[in-house]
C-alpha positions as CSV (number, residue, x, y, z in Angstrom):
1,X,57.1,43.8,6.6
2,X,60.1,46.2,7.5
3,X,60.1,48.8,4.7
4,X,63.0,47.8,2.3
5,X,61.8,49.8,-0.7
6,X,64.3,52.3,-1.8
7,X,62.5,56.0,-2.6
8,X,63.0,57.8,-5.6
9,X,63.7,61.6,-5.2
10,X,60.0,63.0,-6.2
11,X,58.6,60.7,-3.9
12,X,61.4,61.0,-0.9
13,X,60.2,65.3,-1.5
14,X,56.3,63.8,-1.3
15,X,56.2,62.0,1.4
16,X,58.6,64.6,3.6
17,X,56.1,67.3,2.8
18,X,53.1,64.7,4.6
19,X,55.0,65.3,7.9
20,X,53.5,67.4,10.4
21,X,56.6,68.5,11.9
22,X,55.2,67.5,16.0
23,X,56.3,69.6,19.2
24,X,57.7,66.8,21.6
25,X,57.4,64.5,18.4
26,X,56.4,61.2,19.6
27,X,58.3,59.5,16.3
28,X,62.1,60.9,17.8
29,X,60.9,59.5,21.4
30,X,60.0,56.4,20.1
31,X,63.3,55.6,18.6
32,X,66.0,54.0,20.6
33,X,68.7,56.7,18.4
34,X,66.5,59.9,18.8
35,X,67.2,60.9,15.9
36,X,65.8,64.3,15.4
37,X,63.1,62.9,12.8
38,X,60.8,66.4,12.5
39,X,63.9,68.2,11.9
40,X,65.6,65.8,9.2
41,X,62.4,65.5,7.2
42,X,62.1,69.1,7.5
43,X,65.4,69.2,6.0
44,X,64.6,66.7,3.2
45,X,61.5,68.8,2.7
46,X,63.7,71.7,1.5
47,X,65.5,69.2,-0.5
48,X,69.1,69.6,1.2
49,X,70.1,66.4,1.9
50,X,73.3,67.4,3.5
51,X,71.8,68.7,6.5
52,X,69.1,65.9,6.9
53,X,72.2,63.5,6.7
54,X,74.0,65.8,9.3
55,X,71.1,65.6,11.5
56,X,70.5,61.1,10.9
57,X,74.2,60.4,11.2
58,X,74.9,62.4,14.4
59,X,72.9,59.9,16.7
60,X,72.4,57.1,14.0
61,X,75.9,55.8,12.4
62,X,74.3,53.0,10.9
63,X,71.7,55.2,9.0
64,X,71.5,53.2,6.4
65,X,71.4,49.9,7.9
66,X,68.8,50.9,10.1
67,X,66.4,52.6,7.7
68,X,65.9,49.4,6.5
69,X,66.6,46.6,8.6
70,X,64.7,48.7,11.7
71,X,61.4,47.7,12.9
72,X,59.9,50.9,12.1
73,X,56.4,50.3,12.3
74,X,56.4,49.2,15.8
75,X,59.3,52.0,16.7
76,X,59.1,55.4,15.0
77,X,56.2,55.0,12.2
78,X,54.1,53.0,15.3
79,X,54.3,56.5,17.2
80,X,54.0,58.7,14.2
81,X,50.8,60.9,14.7
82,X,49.1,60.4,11.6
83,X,48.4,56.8,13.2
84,X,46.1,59.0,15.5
85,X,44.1,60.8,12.6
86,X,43.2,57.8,10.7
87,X,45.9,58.2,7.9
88,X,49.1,56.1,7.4
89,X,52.3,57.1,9.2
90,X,55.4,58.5,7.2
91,X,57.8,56.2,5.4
92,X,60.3,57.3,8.0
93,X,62.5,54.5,7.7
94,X,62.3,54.6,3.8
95,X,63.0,58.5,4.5
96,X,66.3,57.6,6.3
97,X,67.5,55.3,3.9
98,X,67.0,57.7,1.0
99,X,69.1,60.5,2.9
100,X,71.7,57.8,3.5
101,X,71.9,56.5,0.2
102,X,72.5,60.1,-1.5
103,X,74.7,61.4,1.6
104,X,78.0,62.2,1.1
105,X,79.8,63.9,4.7
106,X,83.1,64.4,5.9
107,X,83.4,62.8,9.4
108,X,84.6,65.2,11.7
109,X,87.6,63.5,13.9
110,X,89.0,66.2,16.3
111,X,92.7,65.2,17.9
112,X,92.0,65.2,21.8
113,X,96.2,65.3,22.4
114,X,95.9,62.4,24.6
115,X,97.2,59.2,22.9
116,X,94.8,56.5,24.3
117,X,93.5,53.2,22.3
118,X,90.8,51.5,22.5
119,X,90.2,47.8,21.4
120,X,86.4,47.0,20.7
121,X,85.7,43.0,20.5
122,X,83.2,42.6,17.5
123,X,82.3,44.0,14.6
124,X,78.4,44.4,15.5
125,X,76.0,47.2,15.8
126,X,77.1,47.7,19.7
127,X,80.9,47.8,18.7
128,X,80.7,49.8,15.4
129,X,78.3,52.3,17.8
130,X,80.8,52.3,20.8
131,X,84.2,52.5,17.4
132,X,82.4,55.7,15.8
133,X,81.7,57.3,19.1
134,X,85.3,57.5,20.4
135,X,86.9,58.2,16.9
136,X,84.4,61.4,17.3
137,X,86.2,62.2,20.9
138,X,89.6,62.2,18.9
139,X,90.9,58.4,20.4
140,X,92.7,55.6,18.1
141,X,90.2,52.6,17.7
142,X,90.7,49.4,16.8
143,X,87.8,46.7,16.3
144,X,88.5,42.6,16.8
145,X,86.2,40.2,14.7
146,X,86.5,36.7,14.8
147,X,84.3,36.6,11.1
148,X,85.7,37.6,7.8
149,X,83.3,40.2,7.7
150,X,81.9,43.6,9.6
151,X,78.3,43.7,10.9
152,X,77.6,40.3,13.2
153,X,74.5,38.6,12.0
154,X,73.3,41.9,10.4
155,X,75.4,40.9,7.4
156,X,75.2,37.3,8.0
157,X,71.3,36.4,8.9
158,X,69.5,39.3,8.0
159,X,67.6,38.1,4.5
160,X,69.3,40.5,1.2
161,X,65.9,40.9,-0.1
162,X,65.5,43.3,3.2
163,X,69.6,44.0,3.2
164,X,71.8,44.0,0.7
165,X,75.2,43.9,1.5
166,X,75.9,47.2,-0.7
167,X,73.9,48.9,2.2
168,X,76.2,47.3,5.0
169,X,79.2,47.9,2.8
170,X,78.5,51.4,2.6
171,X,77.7,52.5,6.2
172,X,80.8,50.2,7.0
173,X,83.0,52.2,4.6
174,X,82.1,54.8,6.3
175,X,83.4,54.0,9.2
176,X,86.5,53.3,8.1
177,X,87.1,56.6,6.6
178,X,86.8,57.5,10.3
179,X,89.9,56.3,10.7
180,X,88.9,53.0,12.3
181,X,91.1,49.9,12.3
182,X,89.0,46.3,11.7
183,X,90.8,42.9,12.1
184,X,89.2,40.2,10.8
185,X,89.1,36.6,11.8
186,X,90.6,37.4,15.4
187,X,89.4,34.6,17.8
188,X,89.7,36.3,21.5
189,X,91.2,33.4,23.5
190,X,93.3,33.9,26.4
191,X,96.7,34.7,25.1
192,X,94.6,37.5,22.8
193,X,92.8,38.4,25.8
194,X,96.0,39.5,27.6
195,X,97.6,40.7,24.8
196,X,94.6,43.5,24.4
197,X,94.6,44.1,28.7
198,X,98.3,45.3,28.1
199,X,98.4,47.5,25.1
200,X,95.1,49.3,25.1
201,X,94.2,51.8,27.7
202,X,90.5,51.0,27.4
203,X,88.2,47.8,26.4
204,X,84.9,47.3,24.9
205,X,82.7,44.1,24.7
206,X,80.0,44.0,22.1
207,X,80.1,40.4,21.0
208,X,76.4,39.9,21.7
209,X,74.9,36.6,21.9
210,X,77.4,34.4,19.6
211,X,75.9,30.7,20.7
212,X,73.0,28.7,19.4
213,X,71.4,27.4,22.6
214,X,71.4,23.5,22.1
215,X,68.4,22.0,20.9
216,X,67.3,18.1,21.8
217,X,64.9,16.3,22.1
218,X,64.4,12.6,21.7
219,X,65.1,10.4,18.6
220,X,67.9,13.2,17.7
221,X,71.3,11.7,16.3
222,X,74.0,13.6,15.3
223,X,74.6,14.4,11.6
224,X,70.7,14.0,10.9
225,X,69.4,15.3,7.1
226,X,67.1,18.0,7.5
227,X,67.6,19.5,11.4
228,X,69.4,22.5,11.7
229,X,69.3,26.0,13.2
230,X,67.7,28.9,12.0
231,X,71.0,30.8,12.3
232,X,72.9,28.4,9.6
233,X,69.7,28.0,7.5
234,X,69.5,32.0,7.4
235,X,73.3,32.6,6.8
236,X,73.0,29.9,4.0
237,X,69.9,31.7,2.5
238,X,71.4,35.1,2.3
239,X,74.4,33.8,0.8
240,X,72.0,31.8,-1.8
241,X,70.5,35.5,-2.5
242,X,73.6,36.9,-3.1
243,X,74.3,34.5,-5.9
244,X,76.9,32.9,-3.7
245,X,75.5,29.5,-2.9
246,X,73.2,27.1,-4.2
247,X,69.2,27.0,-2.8
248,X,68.8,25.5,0.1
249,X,67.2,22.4,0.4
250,X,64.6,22.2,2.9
251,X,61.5,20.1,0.6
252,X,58.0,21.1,0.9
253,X,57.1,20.3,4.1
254,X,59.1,23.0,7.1
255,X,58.8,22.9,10.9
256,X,60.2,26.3,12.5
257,X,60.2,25.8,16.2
258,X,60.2,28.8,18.2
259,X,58.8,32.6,18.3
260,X,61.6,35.1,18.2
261,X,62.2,37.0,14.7
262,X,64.8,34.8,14.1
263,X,62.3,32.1,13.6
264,X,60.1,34.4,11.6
265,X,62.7,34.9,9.2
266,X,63.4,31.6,8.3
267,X,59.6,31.2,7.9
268,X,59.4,33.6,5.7
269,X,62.6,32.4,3.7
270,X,61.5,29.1,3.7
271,X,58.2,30.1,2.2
272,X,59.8,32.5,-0.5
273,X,62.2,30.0,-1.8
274,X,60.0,27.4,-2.5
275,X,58.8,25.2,0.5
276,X,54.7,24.7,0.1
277,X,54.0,24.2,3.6
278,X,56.0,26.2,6.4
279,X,54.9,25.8,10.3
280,X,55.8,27.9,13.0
281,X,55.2,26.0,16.9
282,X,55.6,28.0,19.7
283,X,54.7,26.6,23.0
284,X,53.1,29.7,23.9
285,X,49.9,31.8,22.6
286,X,50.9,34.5,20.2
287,X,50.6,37.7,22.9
288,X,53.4,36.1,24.1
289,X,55.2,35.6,20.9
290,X,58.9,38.2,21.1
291,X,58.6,38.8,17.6
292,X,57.7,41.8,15.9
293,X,53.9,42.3,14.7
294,X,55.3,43.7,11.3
295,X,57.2,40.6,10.6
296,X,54.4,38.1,11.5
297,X,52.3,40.0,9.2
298,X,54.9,39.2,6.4
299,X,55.4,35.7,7.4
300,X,51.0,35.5,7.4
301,X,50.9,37.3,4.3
302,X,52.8,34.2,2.6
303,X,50.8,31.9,3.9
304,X,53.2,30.8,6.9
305,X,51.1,28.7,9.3
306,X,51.3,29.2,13.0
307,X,50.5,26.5,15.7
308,X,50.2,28.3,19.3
309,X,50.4,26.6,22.3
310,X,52.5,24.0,20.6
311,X,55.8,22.1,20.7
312,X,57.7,19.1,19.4
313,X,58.8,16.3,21.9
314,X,60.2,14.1,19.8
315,X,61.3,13.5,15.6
316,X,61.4,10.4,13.8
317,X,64.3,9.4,11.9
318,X,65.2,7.1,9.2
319,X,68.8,6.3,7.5
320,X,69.7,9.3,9.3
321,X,66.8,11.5,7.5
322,X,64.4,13.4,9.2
323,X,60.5,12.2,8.5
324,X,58.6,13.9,11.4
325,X,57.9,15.2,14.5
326,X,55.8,14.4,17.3
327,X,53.5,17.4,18.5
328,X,52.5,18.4,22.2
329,X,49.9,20.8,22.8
330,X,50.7,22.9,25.6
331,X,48.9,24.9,28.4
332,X,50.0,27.8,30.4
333,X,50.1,27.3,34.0
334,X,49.6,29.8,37.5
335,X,53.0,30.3,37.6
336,X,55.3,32.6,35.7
337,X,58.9,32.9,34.7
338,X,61.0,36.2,33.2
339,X,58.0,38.0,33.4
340,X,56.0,35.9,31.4
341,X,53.7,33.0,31.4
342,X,54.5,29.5,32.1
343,X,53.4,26.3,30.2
344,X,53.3,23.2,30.3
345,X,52.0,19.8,28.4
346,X,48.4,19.6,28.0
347,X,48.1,15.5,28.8
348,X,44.6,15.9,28.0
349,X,45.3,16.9,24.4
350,X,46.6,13.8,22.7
351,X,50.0,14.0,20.9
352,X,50.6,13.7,16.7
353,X,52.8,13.4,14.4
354,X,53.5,15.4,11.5
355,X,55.4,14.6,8.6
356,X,58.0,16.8,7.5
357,X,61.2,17.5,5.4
358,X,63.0,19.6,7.5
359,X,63.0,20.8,11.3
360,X,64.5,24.2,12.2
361,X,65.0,25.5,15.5
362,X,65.2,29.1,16.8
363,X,65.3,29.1,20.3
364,X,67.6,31.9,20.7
365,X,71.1,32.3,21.6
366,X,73.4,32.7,24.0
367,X,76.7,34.6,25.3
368,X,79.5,33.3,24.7
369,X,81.4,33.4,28.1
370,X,84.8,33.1,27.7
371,X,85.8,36.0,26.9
372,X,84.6,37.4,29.8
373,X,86.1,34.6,31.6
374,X,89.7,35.4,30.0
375,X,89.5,39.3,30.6
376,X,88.3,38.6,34.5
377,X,84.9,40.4,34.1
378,X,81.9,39.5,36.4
379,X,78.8,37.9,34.4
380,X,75.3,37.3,35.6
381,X,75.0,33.7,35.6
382,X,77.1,33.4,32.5
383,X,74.3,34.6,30.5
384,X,75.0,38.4,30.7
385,X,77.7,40.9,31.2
386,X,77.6,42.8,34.5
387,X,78.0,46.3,34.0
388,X,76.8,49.7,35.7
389,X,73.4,50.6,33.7
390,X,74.6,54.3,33.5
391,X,78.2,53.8,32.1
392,X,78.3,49.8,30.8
393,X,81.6,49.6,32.9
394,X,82.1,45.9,33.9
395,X,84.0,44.8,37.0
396,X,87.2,45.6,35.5
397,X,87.4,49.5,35.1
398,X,89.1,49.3,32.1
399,X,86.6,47.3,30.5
400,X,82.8,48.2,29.4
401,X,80.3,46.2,27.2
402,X,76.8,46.9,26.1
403,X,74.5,45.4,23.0
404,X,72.9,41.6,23.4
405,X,76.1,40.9,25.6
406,X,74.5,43.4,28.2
407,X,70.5,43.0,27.4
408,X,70.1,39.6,26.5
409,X,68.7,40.6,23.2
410,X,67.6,43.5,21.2
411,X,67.1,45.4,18.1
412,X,69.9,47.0,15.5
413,X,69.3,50.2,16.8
414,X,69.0,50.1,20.5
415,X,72.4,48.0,20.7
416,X,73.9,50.8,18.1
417,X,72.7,53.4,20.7
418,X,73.8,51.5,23.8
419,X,77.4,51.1,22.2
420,X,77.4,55.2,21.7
421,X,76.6,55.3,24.9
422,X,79.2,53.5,26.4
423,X,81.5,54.6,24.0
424,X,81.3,58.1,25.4
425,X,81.2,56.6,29.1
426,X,85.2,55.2,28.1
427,X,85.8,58.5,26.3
428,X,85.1,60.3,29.8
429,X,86.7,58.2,32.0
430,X,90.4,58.0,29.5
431,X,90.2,62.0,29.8
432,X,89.6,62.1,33.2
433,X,92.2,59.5,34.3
């Protein structure tokens, strides 16, 4: 389970002191930030929360986002050396969070006398990394959304038992006393598109991956009680925590289909708001399952069930109301795709049905391509953004993109980082035009 408790300060000073303080500390090398982990605890330890926040927010904007919502045990608690001595690894991510939530800083925005603007399309992790980073070099920044709010699915999908929106609003806020400019519900089409070519000097992509794939299979109708995607179930759940909604209803009996954390998490939600029965399918075993150990562990811990090698072929519908789903066993086969394992049905394994209330599918998403098509940038088979790995400039020097746009998918953290990244790669190339 990602570590959402919030430390008290007796215990923050505790659990600092349990730090060994490692030469070449595998902890910082193990996060996609590096932040300097030894030398904010060490910090912490001396109880001067100033400089451990000086030290977090440098290389991690998003501190207190990602001391919460990160998947620390298999990033910077995984490497932590205590692993290695048979104890249990610092609460690093708890650590973070405390710093965050009692740090108060002035962001330091030098004037680099050149009066260059950058626009930055979406208000996720990669665009708020890539907005920070240039507002540090001294440029005017200005951040497109098409949602009425700043975060991407962190603050939509992400449940607020893990992340409250106080945490989001409060590294956000932060940003804007940067100086950064957010517009909200901004649709990019192609009149917006051109609009943004002529009056900034500099472009940044981080829209990540804004499109359900489509799910079908046969007996689906459109408008069907009881089959929808994780993505809407998980927005609506958050919103039900938030006191904002009413429960969702999925009954008692819950198919997940798939075996990203996106799946896991409506599992898990499912489970915690009341459905008795909740199975995850994924047509492969679980070695090959994407999502993280910690949060299978959660979803196991609540008594989530998980069917490997398995897949539904087909639902049964009546009066336009889900009642269940056929089941094929799968098997892997000699051949592999993306790196991994292929399958295939098992026709020796006989097929079943299994009743259920409600079908949800996480099969991942997908990028959203016309943007790039209205801005002229090359994709990769329209599921990724070209771009130089070293700078994340696109085919249209003006124009760089990094985050789930760029990798296909990834954590809070890395796509923070590679916005930074590229961030300073536009920063370089304004001043040296």
């Amino acid at each position: 389970m990602r570590n959402s408790s919030m430390l008290k300060r007796s215990d923050a000073l505790v659990e600092a002191r349990r730090c060994l303080g490692c030469f070449e500390s595998p902890c910082t090398q193990a996060c996609p930030a590096h932040v300097d982990i030894p030398g904010f605890i060490k910090r912490l330890r001396e109880d001067n929360i100033e400089g451990a926040g000086d030290i977090i927010y440098v290389s991690c904007p998003l501190s207190y986002v990602c001391g919460l919502a990160c998947p620390t045990p298999d990033l910077c608690e995984g490497a932590c050396t205590l692993n290695k001595l048979g104890q249990t690894p610092i609460r690093i991510g708890a650590l973070q969070a405390y710093v965050a939530n009692n740090y108060e800083f002035p962001e330091n925005i030098n004037d680099n006398g050149k009066r260059k603007a950058v626009a930055v399309i979406g208000a996720g992790p990669s665009g708020l990394g890539c907005a920070i980073q240039l507002r540090r070099m001294g440029f005017e920044v200005e951040v497109f959304e098409k949602s009425n709010s700043i975060g991407g699915l962190v603050d939509r999908v992400i449940p607020s038992h893990r992340l409250p929106s106080s945490v989001i609003i409060r590294d956000v806020n932060r940003l804007k006393e940067a100086g950064i400019k957010f517009h909200l519900r901004v649709e990019i089409d192609e009149e917006n598109a051109k609009i943004l070519l002529d009056d900034f000097d500099a472009i940044f992509i981080g829209t990540g991956l804004s499109s359900d794939k489509e799910y079908w299979v046969e007996g689906m109708e459109n408008g069907v009680e009881g089959i929808l995607s994780a993505l809407d179930y998980l927005e609506h759940a958050r919103k039900y925590e938030e006191g904002v909604a009413d429960l969702p209803q999925l009954g008692n009996q819950v198919i997940v289909i798939g075996g990203g954390n996106v799946a896991l998490d409506a599992a898990i939600l499912a489970k915690r708001l009341g459905s008795e029965q909740v199975i995850v399918l994924y047509r492969r075993s679980k070695d090959e399952m994407p999502g993280w150990e910690s949060e299978y562990l959660e979803a196991a811990s609540l008594g989530v069930e998980f069917r490997w090698l398995s897949s539904v072929n087909a639902v049964t519908i009546e009066k336009k109301k889900l009642q269940s789903v056929t089941v094929q066993r799968m098997k892997f086969t000699e051949s592999q795709k993306g790196g991994r394992r292929w399958v295939e049905p098992d026709l020796e394994v006989p097929i079943y049905q299994f009743p259920c209330d409600s079908l949800i599918y996480a099969l991942g998403q997908e990028l959203d391509s016309a943007i790039a098509d209205y801005l002229g940038i090359k994709t990769l088979d329209k599921q990724k953004i070209q771009v130089d790995p070293s700078s994340f400039q696109t085919s249209v020097p003006k124009i760089f993109a990094a985050g789930e746009a760029v990798s296909g998918g990834s954590t809070i953290v890395n796509s923070m980082s590679q916005g930074m990244i590229a961030g300073r790669s536009i920063g370089r190339w304004l001043l040296e035009g």
